[in-house]
C-alpha positions in Angstrom: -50.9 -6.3 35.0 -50.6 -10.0 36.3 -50.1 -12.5 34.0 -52.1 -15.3 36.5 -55.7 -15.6 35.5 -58.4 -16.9 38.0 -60.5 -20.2 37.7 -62.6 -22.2 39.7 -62.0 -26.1 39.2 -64.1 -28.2 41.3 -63.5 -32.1 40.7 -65.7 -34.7 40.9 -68.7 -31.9 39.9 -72.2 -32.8 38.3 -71.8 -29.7 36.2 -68.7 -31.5 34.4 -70.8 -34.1 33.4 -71.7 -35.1 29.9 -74.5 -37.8 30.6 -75.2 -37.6 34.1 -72.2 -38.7 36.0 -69.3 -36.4 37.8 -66.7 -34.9 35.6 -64.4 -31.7 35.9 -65.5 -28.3 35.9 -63.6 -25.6 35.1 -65.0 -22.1 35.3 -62.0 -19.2 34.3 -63.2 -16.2 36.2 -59.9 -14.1 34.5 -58.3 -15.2 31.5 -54.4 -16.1 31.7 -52.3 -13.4 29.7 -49.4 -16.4 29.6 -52.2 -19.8 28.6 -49.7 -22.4 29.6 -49.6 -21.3 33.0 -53.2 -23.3 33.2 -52.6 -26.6 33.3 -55.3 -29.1 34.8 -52.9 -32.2 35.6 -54.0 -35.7 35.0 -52.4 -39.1 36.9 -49.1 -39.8 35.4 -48.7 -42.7 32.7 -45.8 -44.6 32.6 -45.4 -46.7 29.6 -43.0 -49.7 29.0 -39.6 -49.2 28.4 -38.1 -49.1 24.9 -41.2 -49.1 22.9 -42.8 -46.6 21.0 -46.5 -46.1 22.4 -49.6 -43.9 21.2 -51.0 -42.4 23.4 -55.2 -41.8 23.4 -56.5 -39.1 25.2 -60.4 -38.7 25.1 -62.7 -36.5 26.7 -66.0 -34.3 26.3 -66.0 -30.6 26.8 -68.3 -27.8 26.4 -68.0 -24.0 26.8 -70.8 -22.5 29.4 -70.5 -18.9 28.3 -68.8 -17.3 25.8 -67.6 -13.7 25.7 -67.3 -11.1 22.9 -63.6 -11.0 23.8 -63.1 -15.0 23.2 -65.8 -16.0 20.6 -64.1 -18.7 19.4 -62.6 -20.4 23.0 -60.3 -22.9 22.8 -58.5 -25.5 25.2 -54.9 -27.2 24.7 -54.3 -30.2 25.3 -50.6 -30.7 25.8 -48.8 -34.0 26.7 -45.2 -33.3 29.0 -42.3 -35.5 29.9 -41.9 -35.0 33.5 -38.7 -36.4 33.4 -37.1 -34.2 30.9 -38.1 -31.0 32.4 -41.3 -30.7 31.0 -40.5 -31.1 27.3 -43.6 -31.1 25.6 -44.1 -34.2 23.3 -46.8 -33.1 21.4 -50.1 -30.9 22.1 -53.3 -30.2 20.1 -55.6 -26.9 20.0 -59.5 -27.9 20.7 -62.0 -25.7 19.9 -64.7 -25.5 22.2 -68.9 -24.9 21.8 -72.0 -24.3 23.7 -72.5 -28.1 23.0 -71.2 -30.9 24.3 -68.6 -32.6 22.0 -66.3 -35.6 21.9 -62.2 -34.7 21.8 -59.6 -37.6 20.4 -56.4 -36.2 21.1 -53.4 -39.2 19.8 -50.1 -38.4 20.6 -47.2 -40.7 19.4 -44.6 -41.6 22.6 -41.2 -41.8 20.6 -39.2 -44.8 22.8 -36.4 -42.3 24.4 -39.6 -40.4 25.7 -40.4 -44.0 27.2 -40.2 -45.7 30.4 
């Protein structure tokens, strides 16, 4: 049993839209037995050196489909340091719905996690 699930992610896609524009869709065809080998991968940030930064992440997401095996689907949103070997500096669980729904994900950059 592989742990690499299957997905389809099509970027910039009508279907990802919330009000009419292009967005990302994602449609998992195979669920991932390890979830953090999933990772959608935004532009780096780099903030300035020696100050503590918060960092705002928001977004709108919806769930298509839902299965009797995931009623309840969720996303994480996690927030790496590249630079440390992938250290995670914080992460947040979102629960997803049929509907569409704003996310605010706020993740406090400590300054040795800066610049």
């Amino acid at each position: 049993t592989a742990s690499n699930g299957t997905w389809l992610v099509s970027i910039p896609d009508a279907r990802g839209a919330h009000t009419g524009g292009h967005g990302i869709y994602c449609e998992v065809t195979k669920a991932w037995r390890v979830p953090n080998l999933a990772q959608l991968l935004l532009p780096r940030y780099v903030p300035r050196a020696g100050r503590e930064t918060l960092l705002h992440l928001a977004f709108y997401a919806r769930v298509e489909r839902m299965h009797a095996t995931d009623p309840q689907p969720t996303v994480t949103v996690a927030f790496l340091d590249l630079h440390k070997n992938f250290e995670q500096l914080g992460a947040e669980v979102v629960p997803l719905t049929p509907d569409w729904q704003m996310h605010y994900v706020v993740i406090d950059l400590k300054p040795e996690h800066v610049g």
